[in-house]
KOLMI-550843 format. One record per residue (C-alpha): x, z, y; residue number from 1; residue in three letters. Coordinates in nm, 3 decimals. Layout:
N
        x        z        y  zami  tivex
        X        Z        Y   NUM    ALA
...
END
This chain:
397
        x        z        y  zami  tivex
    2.773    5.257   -6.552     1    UNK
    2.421    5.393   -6.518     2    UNK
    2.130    5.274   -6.772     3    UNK
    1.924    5.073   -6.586     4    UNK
    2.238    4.899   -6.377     5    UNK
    2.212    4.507   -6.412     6    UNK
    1.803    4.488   -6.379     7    UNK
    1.669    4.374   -6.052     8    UNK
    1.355    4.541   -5.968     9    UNK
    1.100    4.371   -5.676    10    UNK
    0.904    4.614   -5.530    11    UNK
    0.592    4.533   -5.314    12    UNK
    0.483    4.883   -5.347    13    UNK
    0.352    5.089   -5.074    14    UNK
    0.259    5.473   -5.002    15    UNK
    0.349    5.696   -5.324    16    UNK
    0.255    5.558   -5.634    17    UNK
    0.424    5.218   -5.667    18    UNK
    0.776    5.400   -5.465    19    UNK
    0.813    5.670   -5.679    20    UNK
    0.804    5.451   -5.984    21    UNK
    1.043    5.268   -5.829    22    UNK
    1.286    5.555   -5.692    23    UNK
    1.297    5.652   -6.089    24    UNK
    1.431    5.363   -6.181    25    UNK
    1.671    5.323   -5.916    26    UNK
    1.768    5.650   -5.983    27    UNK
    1.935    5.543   -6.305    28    UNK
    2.074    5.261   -6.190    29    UNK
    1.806    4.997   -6.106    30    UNK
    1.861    4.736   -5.816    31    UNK
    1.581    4.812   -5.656    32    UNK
    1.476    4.571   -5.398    33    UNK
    1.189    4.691   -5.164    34    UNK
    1.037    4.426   -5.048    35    UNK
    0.827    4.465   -4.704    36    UNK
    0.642    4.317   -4.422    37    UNK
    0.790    4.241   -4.067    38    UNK
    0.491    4.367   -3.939    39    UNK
    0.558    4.766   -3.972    40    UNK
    0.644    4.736   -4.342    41    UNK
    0.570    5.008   -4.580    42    UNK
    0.259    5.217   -4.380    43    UNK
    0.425    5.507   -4.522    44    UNK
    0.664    5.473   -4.265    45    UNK
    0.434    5.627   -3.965    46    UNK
    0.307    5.857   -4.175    47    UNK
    0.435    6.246   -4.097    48    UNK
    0.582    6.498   -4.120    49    UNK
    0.836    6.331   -3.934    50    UNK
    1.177    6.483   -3.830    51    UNK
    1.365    6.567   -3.491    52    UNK
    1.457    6.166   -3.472    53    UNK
    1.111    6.036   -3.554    54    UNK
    1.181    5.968   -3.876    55    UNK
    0.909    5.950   -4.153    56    UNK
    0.988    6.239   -4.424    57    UNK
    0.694    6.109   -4.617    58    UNK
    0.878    5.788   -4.649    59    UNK
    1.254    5.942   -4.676    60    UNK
    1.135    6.135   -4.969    61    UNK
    1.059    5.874   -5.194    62    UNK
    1.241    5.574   -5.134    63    UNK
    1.604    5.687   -5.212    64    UNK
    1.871    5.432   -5.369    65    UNK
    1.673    5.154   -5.270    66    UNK
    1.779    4.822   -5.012    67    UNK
    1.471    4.680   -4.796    68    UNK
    1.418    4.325   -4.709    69    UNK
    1.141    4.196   -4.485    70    UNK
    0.915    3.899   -4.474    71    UNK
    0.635    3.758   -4.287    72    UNK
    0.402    3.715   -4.608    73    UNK
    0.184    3.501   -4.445    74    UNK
    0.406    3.248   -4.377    75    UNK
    0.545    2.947   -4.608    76    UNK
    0.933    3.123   -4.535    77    UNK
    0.847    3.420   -4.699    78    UNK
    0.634    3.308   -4.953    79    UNK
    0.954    3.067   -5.037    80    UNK
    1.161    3.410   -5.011    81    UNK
    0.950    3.572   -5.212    82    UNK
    0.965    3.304   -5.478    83    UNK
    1.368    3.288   -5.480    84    UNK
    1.326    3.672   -5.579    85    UNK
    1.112    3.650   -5.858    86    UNK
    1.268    3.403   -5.988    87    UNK
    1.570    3.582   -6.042    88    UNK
    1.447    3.946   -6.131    89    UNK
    1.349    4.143   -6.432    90    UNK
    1.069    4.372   -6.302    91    UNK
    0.792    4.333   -6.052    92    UNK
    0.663    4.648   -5.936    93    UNK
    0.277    4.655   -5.672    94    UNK
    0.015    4.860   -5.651    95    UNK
   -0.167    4.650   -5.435    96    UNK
   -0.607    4.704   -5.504    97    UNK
   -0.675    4.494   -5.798    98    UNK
   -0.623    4.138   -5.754    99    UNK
   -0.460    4.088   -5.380   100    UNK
   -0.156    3.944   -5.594   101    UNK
   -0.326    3.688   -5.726   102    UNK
   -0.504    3.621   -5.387   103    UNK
   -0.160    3.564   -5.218   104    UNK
   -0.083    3.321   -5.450   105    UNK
    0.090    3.482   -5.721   106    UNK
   -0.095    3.515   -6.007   107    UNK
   -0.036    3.565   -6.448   108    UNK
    0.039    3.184   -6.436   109    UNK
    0.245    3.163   -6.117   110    UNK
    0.470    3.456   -6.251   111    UNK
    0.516    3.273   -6.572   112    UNK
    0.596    2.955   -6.410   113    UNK
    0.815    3.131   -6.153   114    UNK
    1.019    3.334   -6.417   115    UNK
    0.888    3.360   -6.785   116    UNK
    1.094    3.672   -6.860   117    UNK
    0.971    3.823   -6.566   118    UNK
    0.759    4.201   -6.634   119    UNK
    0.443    4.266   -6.390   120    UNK
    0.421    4.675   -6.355   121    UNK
    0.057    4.671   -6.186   122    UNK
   -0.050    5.024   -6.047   123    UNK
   -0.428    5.001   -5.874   124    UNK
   -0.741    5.291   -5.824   125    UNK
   -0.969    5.224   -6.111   126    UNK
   -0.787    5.001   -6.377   127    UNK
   -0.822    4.635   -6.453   128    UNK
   -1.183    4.601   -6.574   129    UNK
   -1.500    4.849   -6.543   130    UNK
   -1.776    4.843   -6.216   131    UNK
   -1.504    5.023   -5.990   132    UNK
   -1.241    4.797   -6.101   133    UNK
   -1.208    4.625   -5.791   134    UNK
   -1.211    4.915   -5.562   135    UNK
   -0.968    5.042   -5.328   136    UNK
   -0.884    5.442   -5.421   137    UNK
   -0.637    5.747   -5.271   138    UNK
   -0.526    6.067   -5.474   139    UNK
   -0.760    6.293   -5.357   140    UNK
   -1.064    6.032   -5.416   141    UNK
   -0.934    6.004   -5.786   142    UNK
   -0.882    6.406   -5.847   143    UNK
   -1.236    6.450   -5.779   144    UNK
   -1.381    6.135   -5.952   145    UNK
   -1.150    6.241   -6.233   146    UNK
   -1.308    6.573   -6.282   147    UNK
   -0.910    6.747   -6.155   148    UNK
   -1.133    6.868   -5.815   149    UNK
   -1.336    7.058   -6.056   150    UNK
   -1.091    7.280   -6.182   151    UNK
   -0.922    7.371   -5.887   152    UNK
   -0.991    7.684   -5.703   153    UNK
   -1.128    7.994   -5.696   154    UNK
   -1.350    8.083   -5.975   155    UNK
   -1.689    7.992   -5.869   156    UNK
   -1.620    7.771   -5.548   157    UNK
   -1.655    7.415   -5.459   158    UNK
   -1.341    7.271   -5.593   159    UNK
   -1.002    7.211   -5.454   160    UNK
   -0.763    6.923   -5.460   161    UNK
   -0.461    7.005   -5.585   162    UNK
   -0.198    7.039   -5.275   163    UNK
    0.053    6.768   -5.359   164    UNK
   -0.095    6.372   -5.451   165    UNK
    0.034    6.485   -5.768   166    UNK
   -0.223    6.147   -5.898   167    UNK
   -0.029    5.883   -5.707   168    UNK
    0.326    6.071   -5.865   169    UNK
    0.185    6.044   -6.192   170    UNK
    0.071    5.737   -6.208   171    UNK
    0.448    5.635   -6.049   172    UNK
    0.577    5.836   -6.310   173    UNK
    0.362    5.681   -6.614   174    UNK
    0.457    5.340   -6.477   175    UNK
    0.828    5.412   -6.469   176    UNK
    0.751    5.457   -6.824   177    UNK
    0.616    5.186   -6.866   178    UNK
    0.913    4.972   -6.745   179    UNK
    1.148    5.135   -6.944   180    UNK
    0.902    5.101   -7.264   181    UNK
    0.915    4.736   -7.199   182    UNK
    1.258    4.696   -7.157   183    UNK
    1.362    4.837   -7.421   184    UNK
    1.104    4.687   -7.626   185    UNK
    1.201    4.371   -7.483   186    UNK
    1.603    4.420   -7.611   187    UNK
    1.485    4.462   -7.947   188    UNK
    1.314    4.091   -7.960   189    UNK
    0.954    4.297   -7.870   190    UNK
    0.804    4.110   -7.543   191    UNK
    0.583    4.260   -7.280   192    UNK
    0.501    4.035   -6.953   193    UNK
    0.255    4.271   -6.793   194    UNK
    0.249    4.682   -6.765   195    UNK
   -0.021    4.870   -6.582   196    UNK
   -0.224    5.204   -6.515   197    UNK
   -0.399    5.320   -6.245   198    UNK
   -0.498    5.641   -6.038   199    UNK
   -0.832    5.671   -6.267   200    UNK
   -0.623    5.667   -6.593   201    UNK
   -0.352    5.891   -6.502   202    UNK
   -0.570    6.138   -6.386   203    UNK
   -0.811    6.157   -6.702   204    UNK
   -0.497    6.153   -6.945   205    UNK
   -0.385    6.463   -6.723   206    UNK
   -0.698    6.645   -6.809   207    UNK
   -0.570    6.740   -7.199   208    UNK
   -0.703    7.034   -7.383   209    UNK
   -0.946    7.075   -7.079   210    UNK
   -1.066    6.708   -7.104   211    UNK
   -1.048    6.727   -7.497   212    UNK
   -1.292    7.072   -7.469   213    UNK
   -1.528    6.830   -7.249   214    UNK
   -1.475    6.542   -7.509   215    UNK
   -1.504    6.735   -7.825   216    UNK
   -1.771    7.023   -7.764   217    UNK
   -1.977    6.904   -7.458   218    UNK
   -1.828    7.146   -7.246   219    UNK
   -1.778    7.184   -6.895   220    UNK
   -1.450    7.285   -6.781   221    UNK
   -1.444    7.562   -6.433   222    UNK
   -1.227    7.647   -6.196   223    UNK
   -1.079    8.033   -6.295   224    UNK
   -0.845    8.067   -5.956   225    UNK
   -0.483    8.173   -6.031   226    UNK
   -0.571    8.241   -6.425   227    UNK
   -0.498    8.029   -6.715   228    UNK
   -0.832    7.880   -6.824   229    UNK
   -0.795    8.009   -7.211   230    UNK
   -0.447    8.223   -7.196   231    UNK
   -0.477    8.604   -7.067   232    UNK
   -0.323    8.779   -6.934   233    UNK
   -0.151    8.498   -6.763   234    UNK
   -0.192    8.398   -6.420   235    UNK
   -0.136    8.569   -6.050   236    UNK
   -0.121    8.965   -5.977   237    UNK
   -0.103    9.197   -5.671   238    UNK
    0.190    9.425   -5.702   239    UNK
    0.220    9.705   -5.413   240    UNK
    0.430    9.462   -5.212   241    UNK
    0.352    9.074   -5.290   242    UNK
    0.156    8.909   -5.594   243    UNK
    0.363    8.796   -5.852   244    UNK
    0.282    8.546   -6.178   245    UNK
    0.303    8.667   -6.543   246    UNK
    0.206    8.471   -6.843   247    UNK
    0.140    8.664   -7.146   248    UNK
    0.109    8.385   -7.440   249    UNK
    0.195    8.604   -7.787   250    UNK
    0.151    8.850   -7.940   251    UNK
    0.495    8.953   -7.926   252    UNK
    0.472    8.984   -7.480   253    UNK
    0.175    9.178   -7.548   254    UNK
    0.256    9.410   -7.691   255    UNK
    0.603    9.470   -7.470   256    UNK
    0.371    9.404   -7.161   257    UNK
    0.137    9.708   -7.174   258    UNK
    0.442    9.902   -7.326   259    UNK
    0.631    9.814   -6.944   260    UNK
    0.311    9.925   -6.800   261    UNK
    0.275   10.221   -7.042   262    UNK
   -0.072   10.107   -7.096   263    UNK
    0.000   10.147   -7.531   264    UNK
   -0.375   10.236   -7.559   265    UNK
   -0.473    9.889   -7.485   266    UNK
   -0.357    9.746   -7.814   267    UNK
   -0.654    9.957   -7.990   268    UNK
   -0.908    9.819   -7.700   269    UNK
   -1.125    9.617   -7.926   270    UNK
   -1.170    9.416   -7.554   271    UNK
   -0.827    9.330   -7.552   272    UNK
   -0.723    9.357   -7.932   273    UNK
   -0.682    8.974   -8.014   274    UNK
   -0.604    8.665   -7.780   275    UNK
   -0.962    8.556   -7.773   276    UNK
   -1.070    8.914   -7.715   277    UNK
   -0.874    8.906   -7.393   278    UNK
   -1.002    8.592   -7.270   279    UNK
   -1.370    8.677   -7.316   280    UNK
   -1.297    9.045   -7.119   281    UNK
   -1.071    8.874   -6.854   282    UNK
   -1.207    9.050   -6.574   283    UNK
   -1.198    9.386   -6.713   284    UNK
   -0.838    9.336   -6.810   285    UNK
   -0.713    9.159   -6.510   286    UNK
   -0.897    9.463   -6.279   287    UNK
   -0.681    9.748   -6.525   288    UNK
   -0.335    9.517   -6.563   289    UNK
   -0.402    9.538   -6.119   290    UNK
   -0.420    9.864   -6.079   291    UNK
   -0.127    9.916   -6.328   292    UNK
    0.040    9.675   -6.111   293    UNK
    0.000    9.850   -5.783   294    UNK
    0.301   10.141   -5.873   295    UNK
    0.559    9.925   -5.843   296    UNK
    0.699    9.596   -5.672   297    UNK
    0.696    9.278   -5.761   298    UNK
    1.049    9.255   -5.790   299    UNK
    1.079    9.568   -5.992   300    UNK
    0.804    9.433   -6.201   301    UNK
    0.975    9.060   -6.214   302    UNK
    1.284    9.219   -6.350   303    UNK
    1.116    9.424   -6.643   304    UNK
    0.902    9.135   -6.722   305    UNK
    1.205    8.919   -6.800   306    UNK
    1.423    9.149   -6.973   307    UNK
    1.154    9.159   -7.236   308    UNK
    1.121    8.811   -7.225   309    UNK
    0.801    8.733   -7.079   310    UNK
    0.774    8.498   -6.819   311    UNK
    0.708    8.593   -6.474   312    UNK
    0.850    8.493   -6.160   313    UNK
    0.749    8.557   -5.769   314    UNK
    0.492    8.306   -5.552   315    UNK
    0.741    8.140   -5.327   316    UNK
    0.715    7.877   -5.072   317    UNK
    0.882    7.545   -5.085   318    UNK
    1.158    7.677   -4.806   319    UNK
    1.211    8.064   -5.069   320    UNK
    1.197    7.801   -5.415   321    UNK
    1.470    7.532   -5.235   322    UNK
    1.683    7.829   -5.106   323    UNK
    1.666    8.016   -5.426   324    UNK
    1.989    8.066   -5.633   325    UNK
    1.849    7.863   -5.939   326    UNK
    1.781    7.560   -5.689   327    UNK
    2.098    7.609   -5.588   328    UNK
    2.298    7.657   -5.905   329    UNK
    2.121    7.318   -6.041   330    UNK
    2.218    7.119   -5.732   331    UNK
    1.833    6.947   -5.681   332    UNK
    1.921    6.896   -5.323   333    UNK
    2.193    6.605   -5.204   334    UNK
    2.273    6.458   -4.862   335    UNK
    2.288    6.096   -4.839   336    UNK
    2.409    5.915   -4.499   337    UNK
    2.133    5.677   -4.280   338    UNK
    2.263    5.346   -4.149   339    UNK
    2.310    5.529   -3.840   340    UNK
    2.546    5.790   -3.964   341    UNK
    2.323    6.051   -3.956   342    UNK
    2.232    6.239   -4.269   343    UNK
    1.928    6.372   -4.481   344    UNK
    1.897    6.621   -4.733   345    UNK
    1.713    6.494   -5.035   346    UNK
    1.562    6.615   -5.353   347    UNK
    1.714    6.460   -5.643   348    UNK
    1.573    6.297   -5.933   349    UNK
    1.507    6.571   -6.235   350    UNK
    1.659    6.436   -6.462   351    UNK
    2.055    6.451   -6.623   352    UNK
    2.229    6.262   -6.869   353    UNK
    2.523    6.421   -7.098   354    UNK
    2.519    6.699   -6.796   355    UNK
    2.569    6.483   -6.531   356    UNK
    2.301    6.501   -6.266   357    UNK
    2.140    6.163   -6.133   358    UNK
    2.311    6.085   -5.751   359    UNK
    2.144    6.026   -5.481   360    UNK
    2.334    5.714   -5.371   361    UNK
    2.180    5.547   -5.069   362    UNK
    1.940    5.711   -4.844   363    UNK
    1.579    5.543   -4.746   364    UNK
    1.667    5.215   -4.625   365    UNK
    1.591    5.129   -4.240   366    UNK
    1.312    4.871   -4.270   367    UNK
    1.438    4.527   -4.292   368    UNK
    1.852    4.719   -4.324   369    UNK
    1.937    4.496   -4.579   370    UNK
    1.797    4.160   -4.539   371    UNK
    2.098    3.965   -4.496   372    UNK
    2.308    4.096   -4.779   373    UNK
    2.006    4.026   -5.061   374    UNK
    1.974    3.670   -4.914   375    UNK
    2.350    3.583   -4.925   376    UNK
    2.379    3.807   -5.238   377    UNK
    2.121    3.604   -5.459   378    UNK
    2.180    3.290   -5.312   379    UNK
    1.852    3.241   -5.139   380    UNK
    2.012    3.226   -4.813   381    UNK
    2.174    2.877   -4.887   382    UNK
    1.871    2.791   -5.066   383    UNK
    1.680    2.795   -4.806   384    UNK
    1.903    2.640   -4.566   385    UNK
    1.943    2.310   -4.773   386    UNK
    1.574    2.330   -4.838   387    UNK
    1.533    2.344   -4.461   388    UNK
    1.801    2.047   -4.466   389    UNK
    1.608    1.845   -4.661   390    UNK
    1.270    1.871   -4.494   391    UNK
    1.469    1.785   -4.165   392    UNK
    1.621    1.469   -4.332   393    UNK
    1.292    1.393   -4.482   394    UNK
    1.135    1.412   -4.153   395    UNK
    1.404    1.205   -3.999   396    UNK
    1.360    0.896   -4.256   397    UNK
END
C-alpha cells in the first residue's frame, strides 16, 4: 500500500504548477482525479514539443498516474458533476488566477457546505491579497518580478531566466507540501480547510542567502555567470577539450586542488590565502586555475578531482545526463503504456521509500479516458440518472 492510497484528490489544475503538485501526490499513491474541460481540456495539451504521434510531451511529462474526466463547466451537468466530486474527496487542487473559483460558483462557503472536511490547495501569480493580487502571472514574468532574472547570466549582462519554469515546479512542489502538511496535521485532530502559495512567494523564498544579503545589508545581488556568487573556486572551467564544473567549498579541497594542479604556491598567495580572499580576487584566480586547466582534459581532470574528494563533474546535456550510467543505475526513467498500446518513457518521481523507487503506474491520461469509470466508480453516474428521473417526473406532473 502506498502513503497517500485512500485520498481522492480533484484537480482543476492546468499548465505546470497545479499538475506537478498533483503528479507528487499521485506518485505516492493519491487518486488523483484530473478534472478537465470538453472543450480542449488542459491547454497544456497543444503545447510542444510534441512527439512522432502528435502527442504533447509538455503534457506527458507531468501528468503521470493520474485518470481524466471531462465536463462542460458551463453547463448545470457539470457543475452537478463537479459537485458529486467534491463532495466525496479529500483534496481540491487549482491554480486558477485568484478568485475564478469563487466566480464559477464555488466559493469558501460552497466548499464547506459541499464537503466540510474538504482541503482547498490554491496556487495563483501574486498571492491572495496585495495590489497584484488579482493578476494573472507565468514563470518567467515571476523570475524577473522576483528579482531570480537578476541573477542569471553572465556577469554584467541583462539577466537571464533560468531555462526550465523551475517557478511553476516550485510552487507545485511547495503545494504538494502543503497537502501532505495538512493531512497529516489533520490525522492528528489539527484541521486545515484551505492551503495556498503562489508564483510570487515561491520565487522570493527561493532567493535565500542571496535574498537574506538584500534583506539584511541593503545589498544588491548580480549575476557572476557560471561562478558561485560567494564560494571560489567553484563554478565552470575550460579544460583543453570541454569545460568542466568544480566546486571548491573547504579548506580541506583547497588545499588538494592546487596540489592536483601543482599550483602549492598558491596557498601562501595572500589573494587566495583564506575563503574570502578568494572571492574578492576571483578573477585573478579563475584566469590562473584556467590556464592550469588547459594541460589536461576534462575527464582526466574529473577523475583527479573526485579521488580527492572534491566535487566536479562534466556539463552534459539532458540526452549525455539521461544516458549516463548513474541515471541508469538509479532507474529515473520508466515506460508506462498509453490507452492505445503504445508506450512512453517517463522520468520518475525522485523520491524512494525503504529503497523502493516510486512507479510510474499509469501514463498521461487521454483527455476525457476515464470518464465513465469515475462516474460509475463514485456513484455519480446513478446519481445523476435518478436526478434526471426526477426532473422528468416532475415535469410530467
Amino acid at each position: 500500500m502506498l502513503p497517500l492510497e485512500g485520498f481522492t484528490v480533484i484537480d482543476l489544475s492546468r499548465a505546470l504548477a497545479g499538475p506537478y503538485c498533483t503528479t507528487m501526490l499521485a506518485d505516492f499513491g493519491a487518486n488523483v482525479i484530473k478534472v478537465e474541460s470538453c472543450a480542449g481540456g488542459d491547454p497544456s495539451r497543444s503545447w510542444p514539443p510534441f512527439d512522432h504521434d502528435g502527442r504533447s510531451l509538455y503534457y506527458d511529462s507531468v501528468n503521470r498516474n493520474k485518470r481524466s474526466l471531462t465536463v462542460d463547466f458551463y453547463s448545470e451537468e457539470g457543475t452537478e458533476t463537479l459537485e458529486h466530486l467534491l463532495a466525496q474527496a479529500d483534496v481540491l487542487v487549482e491554480n486558477f488566477k485568484f478568485g475564478t473559483l469563487a466566480a464559477m460558483g464555488f466559493g469558501p462557503a460552497r466548499l464547506s457546505e459541499l464537503n466540510p472536511g474538504l482541503l482547498h490547495v490554491a496556487i495563483n501569480a501574486y498571492g491572495e491579497t496585495g495590489p497584484l493580487h488579482n493578476l494573472p502571472g507565468l514563470d518567467q514574468v515571476i523570475q524577473a518580478a522576483s528579482g531570480l532574472t537578476s541573477v542569471t547570466g553572465p556577469a554584467g549582462g541583462p539577466g537571464y531566466r533560468v531555462g526550465l519554469p523551475i517557478i511553476d515546479i516550485v510552487s507545485g512542489m511547495n503545494a504538494a507540501f502543503g497537502v501532505v502538511t495538512a493531512l497529516l496535521g489533520k490525522a492528528r485532530g489539527v484541521a486545515t480547510e484551505k492551503v495556498s502559495t503562489s508564483l510570487f512567494e515561491s520565487a522570493l523564498a527561493l532567493s535565500v542567502f542571496q535574498g537574506q544579503q538584500a534583506i539584511s545589508m541593503g545589498e544588491v545581488p548580480v549575476a557572476q555567470g557560471n561562478s558561485h556568487p560567494s564560494i571560489a573556486p567553484y563554478g565552470a572551467y575550460e579544460t583543453s577539450t570541454e569545460s568542466l564544473v568544480v566546486a571548491v567549498s573547504t579548506t580541506k579541497h583547497w588545499l588538494a586542488f592546487v596540489e592536483i594542479l601543482n599550483c602549492r604556491e598558491w596557498v601562501q598567495d595572500d589573494r587566495f590565502a583564506t575563503s574570502a580572499a578568494r572571492a574578492r580576487n576571483r578573477d585573478a584566480l579563475d584566469e590562473a586555475i584556467t590556464a592550469a586547466l588547459s594541460a589536461k582534459s576534462a575527464e582526466e581532470w574529473i577523475v583527479a578531482f573526485r579521488s580527492s574528494g572534491i566535487p566536479s563533474g562534466p556539463i552534459n546535456n539532458y540526452k549525455q545526463a539521461f544516458d549516463s550510467e548513474q541515471a541508469k543505475a538509479l532507474g529515473i526513467i520508466q515506460t508506462a503504456l498509453r490507452s492505445d498500446g503504445s508506450s512512453i518513457s517517463v522520468v520518475r518521481s525522485p523520491l524512494s521509500r525503504d529503497g523502493e523507487l516510486a512507479a510510474v503506474r499509469m501514463a498521461a491520461p487521454d483527455l476525457g479516458e476515464h470518464t465513465d469509470e469515475i462516474l460509475h466508480e463514485m456513484g455519480i453516474a446513478q446519481k445523476m440518472l435518478v436526478a434526471a428521473g426526477a426532473k422528468k417526473a416532475e415535469e410530467l406532473r
